[in-house]
C-alpha positions in Angstrom: 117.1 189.7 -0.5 118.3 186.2 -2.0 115.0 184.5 -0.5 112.7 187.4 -2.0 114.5 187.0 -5.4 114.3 182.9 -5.1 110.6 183.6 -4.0 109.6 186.3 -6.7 112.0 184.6 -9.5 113.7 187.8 -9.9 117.2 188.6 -10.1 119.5 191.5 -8.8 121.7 192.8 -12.2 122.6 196.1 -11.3 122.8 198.9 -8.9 121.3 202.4 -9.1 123.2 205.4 -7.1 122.4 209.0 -6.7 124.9 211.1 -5.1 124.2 214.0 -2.6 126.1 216.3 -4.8 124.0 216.9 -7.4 126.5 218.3 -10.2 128.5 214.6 -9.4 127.3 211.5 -10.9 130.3 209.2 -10.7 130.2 206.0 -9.0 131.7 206.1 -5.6 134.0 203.4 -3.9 130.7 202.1 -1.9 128.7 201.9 -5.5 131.6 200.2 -7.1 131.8 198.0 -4.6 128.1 196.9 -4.6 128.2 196.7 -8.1 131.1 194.5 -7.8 129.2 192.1 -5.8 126.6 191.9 -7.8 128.3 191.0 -11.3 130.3 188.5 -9.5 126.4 186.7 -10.1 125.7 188.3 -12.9 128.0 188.8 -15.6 126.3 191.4 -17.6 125.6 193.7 -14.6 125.1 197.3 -14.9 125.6 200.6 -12.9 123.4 203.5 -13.1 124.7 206.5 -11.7 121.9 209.5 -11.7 122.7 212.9 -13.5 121.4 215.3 -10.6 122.0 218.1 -13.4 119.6 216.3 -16.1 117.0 216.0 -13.8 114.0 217.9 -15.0 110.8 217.4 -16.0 111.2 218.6 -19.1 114.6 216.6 -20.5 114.2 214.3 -22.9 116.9 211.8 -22.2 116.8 209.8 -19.4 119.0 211.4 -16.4 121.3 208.7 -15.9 125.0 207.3 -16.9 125.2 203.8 -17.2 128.5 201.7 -16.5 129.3 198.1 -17.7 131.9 195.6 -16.5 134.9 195.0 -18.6 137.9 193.5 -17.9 137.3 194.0 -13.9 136.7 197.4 -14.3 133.5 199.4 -14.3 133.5 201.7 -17.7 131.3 203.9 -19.6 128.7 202.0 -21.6 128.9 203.7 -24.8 125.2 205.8 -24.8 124.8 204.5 -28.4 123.9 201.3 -27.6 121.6 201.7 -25.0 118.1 201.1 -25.3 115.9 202.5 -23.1 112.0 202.1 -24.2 109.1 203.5 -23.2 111.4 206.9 -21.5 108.6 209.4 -22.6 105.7 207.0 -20.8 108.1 206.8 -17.8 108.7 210.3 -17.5 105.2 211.7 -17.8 104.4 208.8 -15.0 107.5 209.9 -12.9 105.7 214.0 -13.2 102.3 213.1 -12.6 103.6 211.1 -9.2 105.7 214.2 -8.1 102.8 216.0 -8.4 100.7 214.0 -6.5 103.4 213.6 -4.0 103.2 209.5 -4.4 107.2 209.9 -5.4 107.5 209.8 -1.1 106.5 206.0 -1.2 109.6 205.1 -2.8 111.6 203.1 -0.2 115.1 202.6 -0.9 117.3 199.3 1.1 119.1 202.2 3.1 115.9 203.5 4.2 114.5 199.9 4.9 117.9 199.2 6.9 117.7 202.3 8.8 113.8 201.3 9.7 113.2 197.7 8.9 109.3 198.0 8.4 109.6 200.1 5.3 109.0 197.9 2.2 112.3 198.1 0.1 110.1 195.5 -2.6 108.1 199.0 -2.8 104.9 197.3 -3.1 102.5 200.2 -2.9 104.9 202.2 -5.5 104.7 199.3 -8.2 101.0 199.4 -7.8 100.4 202.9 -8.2 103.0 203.4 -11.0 101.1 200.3 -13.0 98.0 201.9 -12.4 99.3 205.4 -13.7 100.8 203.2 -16.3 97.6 201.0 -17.6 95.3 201.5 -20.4 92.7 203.6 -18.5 94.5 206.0 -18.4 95.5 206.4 -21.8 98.8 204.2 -21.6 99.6 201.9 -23.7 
């Protein structure tokens, strides 16, 4: 991972965890942990944990609950201040590719660790989501 960021000049900041029980979306020790890790190189890490029971097509507010570091402990990041652009693009992107069935791509790091030749960068995703995203097809 730290030679595809050096390569790429990309950085890890945060950490995204959905958990199996859908009705739960706090952060377990394991997320906590990893998220840990990663703001000890970046201080203004986040945590996304995703809201299993938001998750519909049709909500209009992104399905997730953000944490922040503060004073060594993850918190709440109040939902005022966050600034989430484009959410309407991204979900009508995020319908048309569950209806297409392209959402299977998606190659989380478990899934690469479990089978090392899965792409975790998620090449083929990125390229189909920007092409869903570009101006040809009516995105701006």
């Amino acid at each position: 991972v730290d030679v595809w960021c050096s390569q790429t000049q990309q950085r890890i900041v945060g950490y995204y965890q959905a958990n199996a029980c859908v009705s739960d979306s706090s952060p377990t020790p394991c997320a906590l942990k990893i998220a840990d890790k990663i703001a000890e190189q970046f201080d203004n890490a986040v945590l996304l944990m995703l809201d299993g029971g938001k998750m519909s097509p049709d909500y209009r507010v992104p399905p997730i609950v953000m944490y922040e570091r503060k004073d060594s402990r993850w918190t709440l990041k109040d939902k005022h201040t966050i600034m989430l652009r484009q959410w309407e693009e991204t979900r009508a992107i995020a319908g048309q590719m569950l209806e297409s069935g392209d959402h299977t791509l998606l190659v989380d790091f478990d899934s690469h660790l479990d089978d090392i030749t899965k792409d975790w960068t998620n090449q083929k995703l990125n390229t189909k989501i920007a092409e869903l995203a570009s101006p040809a097809n009516g995105n701006i």
